[in-house]
MDAnalysis code that builds the backbone (N, CA, C; Angstrom):
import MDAnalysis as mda
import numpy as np

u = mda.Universe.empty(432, n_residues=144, atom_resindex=np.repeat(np.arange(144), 3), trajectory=True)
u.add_TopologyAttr("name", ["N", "CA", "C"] * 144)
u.add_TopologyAttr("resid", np.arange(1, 145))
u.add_TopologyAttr("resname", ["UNK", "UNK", "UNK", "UNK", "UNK", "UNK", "UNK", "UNK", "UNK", "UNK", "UNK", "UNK", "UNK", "UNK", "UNK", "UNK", "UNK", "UNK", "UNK", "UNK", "UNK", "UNK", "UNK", "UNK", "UNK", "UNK", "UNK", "UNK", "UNK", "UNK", "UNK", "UNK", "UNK", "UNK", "UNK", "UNK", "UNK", "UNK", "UNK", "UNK", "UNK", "UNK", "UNK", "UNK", "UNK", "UNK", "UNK", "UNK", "UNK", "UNK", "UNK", "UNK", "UNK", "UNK", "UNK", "UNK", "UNK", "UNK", "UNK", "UNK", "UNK", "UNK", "UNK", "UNK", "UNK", "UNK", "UNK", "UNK", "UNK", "UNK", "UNK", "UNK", "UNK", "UNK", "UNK", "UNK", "UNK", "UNK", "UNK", "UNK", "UNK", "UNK", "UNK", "UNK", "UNK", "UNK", "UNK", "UNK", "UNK", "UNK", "UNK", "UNK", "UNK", "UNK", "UNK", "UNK", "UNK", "UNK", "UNK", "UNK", "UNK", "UNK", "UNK", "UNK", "UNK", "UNK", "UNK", "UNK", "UNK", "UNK", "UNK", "UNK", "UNK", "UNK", "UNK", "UNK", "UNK", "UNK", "UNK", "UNK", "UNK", "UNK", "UNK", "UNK", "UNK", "UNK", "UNK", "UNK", "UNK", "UNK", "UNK", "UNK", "UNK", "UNK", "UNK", "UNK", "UNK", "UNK", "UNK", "UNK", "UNK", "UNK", "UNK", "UNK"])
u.atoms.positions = np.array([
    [0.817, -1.202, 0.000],
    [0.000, 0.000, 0.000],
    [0.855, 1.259, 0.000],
    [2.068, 1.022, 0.477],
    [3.017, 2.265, 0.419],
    [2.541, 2.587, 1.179],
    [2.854, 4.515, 1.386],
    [2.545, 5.680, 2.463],
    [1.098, 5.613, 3.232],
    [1.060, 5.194, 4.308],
    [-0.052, 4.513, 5.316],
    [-0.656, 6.306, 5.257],
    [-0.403, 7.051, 4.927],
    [-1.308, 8.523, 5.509],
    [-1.455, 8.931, 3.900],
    [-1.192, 8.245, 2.907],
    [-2.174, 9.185, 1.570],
    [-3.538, 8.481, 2.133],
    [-4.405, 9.408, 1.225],
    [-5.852, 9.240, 1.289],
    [-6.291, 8.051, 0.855],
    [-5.193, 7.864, -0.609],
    [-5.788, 6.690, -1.518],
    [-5.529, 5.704, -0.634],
    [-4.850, 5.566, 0.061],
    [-4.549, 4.166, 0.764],
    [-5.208, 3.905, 2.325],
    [-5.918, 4.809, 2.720],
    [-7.461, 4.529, 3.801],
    [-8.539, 3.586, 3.006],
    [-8.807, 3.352, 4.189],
    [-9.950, 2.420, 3.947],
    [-11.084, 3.210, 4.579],
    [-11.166, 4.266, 5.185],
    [-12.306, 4.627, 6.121],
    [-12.124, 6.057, 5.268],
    [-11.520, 5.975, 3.969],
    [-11.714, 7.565, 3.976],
    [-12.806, 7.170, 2.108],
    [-12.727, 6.010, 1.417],
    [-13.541, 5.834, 0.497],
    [-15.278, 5.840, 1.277],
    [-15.212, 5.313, 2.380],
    [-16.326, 4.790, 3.221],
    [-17.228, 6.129, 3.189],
    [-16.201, 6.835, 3.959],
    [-16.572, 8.439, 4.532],
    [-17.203, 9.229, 3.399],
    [-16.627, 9.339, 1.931],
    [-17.195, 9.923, 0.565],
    [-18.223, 9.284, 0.330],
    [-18.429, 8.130, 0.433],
    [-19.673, 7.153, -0.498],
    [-20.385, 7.511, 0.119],
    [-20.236, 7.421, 1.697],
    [-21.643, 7.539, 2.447],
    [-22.225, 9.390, 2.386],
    [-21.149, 10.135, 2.281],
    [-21.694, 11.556, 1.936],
    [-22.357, 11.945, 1.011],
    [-21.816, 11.092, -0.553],
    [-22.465, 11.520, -1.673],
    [-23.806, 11.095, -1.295],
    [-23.737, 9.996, -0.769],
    [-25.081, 8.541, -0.886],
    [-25.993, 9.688, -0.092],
    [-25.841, 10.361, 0.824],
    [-26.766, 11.382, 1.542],
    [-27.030, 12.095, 0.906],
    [-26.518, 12.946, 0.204],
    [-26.151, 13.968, -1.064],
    [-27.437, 13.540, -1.882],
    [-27.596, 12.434, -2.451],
    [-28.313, 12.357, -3.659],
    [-29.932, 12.112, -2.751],
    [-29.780, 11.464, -1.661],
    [-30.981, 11.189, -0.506],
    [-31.525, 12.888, -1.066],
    [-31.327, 13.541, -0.965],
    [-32.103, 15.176, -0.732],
    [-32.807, 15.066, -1.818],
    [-32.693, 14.767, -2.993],
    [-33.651, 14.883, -4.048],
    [-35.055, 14.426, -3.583],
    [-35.041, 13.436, -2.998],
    [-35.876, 12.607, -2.607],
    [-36.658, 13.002, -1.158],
    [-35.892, 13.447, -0.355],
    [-36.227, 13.523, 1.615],
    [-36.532, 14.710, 1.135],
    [-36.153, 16.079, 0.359],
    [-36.424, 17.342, 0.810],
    [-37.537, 17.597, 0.603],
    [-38.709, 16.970, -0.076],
    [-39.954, 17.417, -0.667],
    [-40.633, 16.629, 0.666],
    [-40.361, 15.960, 1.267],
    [-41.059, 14.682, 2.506],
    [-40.429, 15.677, 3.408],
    [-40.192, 17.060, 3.673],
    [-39.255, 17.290, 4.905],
    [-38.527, 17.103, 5.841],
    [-37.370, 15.826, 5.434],
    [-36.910, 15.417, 5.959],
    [-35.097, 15.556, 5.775],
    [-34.749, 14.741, 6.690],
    [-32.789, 14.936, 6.576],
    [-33.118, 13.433, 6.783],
    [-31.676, 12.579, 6.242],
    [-31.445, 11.511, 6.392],
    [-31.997, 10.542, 7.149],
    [-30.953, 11.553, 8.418],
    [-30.789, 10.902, 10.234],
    [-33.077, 10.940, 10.192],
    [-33.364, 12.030, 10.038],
    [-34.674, 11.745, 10.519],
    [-35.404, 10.558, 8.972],
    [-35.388, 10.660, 8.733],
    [-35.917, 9.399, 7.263],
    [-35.787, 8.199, 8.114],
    [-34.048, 7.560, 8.378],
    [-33.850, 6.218, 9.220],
    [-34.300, 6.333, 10.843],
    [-34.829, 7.470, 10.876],
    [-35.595, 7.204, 12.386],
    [-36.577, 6.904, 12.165],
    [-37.529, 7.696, 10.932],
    [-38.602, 7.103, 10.292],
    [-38.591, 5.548, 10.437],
    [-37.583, 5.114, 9.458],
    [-38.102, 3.949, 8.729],
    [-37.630, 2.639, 10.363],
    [-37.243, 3.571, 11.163],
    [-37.178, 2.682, 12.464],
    [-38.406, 1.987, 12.886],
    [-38.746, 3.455, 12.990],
    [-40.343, 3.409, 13.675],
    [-41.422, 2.884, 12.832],
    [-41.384, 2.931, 11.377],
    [-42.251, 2.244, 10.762],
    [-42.320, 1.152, 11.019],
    [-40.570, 0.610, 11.239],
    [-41.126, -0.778, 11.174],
    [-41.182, -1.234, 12.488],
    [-40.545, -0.728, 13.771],
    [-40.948, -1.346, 14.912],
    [-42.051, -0.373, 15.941],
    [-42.882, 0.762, 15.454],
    [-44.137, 0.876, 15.864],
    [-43.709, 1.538, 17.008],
    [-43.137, 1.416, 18.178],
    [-42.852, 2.388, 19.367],
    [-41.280, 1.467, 19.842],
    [-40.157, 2.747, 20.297],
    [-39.050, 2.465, 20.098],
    [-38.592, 3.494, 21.855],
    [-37.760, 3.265, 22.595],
    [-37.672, 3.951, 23.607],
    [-36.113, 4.536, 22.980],
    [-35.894, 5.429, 23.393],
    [-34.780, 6.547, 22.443],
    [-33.706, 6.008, 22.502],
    [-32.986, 4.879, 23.375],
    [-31.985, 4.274, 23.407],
    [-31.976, 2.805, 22.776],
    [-33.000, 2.457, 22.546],
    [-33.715, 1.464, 21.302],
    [-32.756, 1.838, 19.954],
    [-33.573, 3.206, 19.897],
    [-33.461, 3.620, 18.771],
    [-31.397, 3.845, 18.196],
    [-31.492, 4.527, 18.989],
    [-30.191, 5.095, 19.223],
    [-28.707, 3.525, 18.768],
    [-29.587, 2.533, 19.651],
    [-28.098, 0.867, 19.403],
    [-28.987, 0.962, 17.839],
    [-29.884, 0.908, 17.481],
    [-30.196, 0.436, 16.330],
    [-29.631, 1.107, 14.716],
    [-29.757, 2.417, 15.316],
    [-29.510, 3.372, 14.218],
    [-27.809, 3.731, 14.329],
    [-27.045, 3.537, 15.618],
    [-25.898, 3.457, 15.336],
    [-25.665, 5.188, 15.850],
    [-26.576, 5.940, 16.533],
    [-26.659, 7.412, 16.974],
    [-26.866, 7.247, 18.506],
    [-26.134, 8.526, 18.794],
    [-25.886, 8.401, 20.644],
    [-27.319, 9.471, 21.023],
    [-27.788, 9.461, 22.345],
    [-28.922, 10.704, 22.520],
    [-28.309, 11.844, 22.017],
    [-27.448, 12.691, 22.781],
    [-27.038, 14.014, 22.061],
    [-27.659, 14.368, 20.526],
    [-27.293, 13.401, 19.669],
    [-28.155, 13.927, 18.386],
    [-29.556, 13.428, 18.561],
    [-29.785, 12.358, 18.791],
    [-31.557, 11.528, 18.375],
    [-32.142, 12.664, 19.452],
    [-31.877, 13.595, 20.999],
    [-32.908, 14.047, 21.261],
    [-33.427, 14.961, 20.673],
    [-32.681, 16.196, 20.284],
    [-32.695, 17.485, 19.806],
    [-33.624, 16.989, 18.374],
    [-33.080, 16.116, 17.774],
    [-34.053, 15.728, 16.537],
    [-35.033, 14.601, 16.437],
    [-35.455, 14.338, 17.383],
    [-36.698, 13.879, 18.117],
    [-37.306, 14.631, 18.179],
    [-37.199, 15.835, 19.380],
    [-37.732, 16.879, 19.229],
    [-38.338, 17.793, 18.392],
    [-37.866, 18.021, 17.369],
    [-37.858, 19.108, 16.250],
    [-39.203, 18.000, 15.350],
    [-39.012, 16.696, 15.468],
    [-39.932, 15.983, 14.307],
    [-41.263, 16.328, 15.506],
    [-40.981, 15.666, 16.532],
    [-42.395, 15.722, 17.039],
    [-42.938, 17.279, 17.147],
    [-42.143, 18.668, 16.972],
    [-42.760, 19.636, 16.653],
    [-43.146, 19.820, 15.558],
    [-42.771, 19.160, 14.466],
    [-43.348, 19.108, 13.213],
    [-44.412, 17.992, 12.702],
    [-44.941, 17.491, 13.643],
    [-46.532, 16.613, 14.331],
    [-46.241, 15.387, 13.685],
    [-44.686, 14.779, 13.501],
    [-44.225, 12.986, 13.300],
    [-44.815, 12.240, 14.137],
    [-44.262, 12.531, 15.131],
    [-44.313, 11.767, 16.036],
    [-44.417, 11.903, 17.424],
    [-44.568, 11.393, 18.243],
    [-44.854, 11.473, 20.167],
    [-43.616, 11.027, 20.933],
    [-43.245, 11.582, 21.903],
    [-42.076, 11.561, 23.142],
    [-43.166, 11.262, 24.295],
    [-43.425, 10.067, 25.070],
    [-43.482, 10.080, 26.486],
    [-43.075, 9.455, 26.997],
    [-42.688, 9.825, 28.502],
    [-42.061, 8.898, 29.379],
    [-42.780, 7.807, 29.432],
    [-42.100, 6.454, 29.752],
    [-42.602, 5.284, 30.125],
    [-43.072, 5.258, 31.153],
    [-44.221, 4.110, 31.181],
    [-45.028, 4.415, 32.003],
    [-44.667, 3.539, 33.129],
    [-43.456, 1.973, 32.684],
    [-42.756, 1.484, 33.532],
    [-41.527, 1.892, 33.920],
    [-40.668, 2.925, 33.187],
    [-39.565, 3.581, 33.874],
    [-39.035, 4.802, 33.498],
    [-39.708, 5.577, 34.393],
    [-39.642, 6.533, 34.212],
    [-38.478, 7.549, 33.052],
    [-37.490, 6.868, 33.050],
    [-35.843, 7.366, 33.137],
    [-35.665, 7.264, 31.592],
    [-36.901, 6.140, 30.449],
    [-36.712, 5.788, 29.281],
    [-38.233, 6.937, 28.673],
    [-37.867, 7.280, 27.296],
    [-38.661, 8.264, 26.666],
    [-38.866, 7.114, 25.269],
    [-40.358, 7.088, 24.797],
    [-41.261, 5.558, 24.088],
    [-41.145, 6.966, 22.975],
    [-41.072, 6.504, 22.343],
    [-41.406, 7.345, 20.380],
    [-42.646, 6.461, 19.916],
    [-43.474, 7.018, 19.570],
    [-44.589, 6.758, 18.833],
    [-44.635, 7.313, 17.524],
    [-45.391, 6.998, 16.300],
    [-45.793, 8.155, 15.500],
    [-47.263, 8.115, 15.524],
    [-47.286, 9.700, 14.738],
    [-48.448, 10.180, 14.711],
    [-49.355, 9.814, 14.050],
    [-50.471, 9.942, 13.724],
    [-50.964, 9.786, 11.790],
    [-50.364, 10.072, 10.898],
    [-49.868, 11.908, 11.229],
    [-48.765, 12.252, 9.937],
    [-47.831, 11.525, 9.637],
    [-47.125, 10.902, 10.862],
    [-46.214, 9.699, 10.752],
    [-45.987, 8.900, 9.927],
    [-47.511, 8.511, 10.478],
    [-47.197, 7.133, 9.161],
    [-48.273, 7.496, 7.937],
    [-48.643, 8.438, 7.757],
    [-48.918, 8.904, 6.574],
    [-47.777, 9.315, 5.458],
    [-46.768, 9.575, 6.324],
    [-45.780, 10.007, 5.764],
    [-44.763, 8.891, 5.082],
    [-45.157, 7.848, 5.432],
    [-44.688, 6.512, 4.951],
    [-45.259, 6.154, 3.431],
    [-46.695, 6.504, 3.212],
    [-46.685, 6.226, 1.903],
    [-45.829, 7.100, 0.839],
    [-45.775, 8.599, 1.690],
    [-45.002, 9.273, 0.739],
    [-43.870, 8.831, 0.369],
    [-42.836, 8.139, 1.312],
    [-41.610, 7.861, 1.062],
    [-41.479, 6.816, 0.907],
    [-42.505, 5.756, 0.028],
    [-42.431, 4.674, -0.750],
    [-41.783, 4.688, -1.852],
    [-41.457, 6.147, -2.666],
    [-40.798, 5.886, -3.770],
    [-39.186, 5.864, -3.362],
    [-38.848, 6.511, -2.009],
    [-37.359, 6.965, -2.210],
    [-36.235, 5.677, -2.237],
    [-36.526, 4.378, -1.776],
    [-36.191, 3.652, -2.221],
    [-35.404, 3.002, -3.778],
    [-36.852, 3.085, -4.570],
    [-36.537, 2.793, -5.701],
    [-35.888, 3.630, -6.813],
    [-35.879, 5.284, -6.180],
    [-35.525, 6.306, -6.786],
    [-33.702, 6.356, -6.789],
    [-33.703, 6.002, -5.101],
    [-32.275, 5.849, -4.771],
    [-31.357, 4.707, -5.645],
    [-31.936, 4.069, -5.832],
    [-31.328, 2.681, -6.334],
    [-31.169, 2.926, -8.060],
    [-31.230, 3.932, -8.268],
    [-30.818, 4.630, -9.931],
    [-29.344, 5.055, -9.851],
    [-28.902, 5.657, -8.663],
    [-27.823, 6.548, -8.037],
    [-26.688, 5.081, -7.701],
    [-26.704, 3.828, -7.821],
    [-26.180, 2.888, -7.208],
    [-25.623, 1.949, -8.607],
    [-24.744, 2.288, -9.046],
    [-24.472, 1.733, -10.476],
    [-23.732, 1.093, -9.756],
    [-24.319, -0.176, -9.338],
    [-23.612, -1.738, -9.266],
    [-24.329, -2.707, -9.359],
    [-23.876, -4.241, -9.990],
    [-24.371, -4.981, -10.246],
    [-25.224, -5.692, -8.930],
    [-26.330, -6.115, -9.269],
    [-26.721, -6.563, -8.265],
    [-26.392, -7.762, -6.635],
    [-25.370, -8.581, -7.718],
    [-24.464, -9.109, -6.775],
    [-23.065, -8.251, -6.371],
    [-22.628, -7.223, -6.748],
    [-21.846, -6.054, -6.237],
    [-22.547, -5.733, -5.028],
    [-23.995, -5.058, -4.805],
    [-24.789, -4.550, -4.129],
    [-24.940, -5.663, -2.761],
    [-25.175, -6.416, -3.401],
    [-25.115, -7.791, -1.942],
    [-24.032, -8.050, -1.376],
    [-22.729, -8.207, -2.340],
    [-21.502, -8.138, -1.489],
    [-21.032, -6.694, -0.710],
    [-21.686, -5.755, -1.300],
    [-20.819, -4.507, -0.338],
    [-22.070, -4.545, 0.824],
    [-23.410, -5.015, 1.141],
    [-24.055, -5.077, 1.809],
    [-23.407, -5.857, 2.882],
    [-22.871, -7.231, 2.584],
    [-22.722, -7.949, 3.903],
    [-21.473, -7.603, 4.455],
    [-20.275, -7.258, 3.427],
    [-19.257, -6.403, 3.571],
    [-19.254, -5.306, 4.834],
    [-20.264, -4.781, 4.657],
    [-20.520, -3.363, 5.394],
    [-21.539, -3.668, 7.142],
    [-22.222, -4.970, 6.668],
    [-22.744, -5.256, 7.930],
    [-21.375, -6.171, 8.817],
    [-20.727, -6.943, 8.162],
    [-19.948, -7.079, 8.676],
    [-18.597, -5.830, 9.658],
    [-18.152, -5.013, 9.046],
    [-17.821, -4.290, 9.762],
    [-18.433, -3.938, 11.088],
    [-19.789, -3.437, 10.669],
    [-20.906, -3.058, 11.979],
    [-20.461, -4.149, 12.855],
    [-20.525, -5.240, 12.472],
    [-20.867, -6.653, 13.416],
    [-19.780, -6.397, 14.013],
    [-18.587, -6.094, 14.117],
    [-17.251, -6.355, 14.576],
    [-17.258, -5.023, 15.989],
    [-17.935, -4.083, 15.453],
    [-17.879, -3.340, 16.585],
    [-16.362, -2.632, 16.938],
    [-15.998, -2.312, 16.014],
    [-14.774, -1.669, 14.922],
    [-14.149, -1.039, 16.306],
    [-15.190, -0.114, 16.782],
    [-14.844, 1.435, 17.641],
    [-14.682, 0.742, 18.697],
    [-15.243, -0.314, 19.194],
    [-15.744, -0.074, 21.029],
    [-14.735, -1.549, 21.615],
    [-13.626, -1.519, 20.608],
    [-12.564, -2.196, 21.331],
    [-11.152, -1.384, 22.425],
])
């Protein structure tokens, strides 16, 4: 690999671009649904598991509170979704959505298939950088 500090020769610095552009092109799609990324995959949290307590959310999505509260917040002022304390412990905050919530789910049925125009790889490319990439996750890279 030669010189361990050029760019070309990181491995976490191709990662770091793909995943920026890959957000990058997300806006075509999230900005008309009023949304940013981070709130879309909180969305599509909650779509699919229905009520999530913020530290649920947080191991799942791979985000610490510091960001998920402040933008928790801001959605449920924009009538997504519900914050209440649990009713068995006090100390955990339950996410619900609203109607708009999940009304807002049919809207963002297309961004999926829209995104996947932006992804010029073969479909078994797409599966290998998939398990590729969950694998990393799995290893738990950081928290050695």
């Amino acid at each position: 690999m030669g010189d361990p500090l050029l760019l070309q020769n990181q491995l976490c610095f191709p990662l770091y671009a793909a995943a920026k552009e890959t957000v990058r092109c997300y806006r075509a799609y999230l900005d008309p649904l009023g949304l940013t990324y981070t709130q879309y995959i909180a969305m599509m949290a909650l779509w699919e598991h229905k009520k999530m307590t913020i530290s649920e959310m947080g191991r799942l999505l791979y985000l610490d509170s510091g960001t998920l509260t402040p933008m928790l917040k801001k959605m449920e002022q924009a009538g997504l979704l519900m914050r209440t304390r649990s009713a068995t412990d006090e100390r955990n905050v339950e996410i619900t959505l609203t109607d708009a919530g999940w009304e807002l789910r049919e809207k963002a049925m297309h961004v999926p298939s829209g995104m996947a125009q932006f992804v010029n790889l073969e479909p078994g490319e797409v599966i290998q950088l998939y398990h590729l990439l969950y694998k990393l996750l799995d290893q738990e890279v950081c928290k050695r």
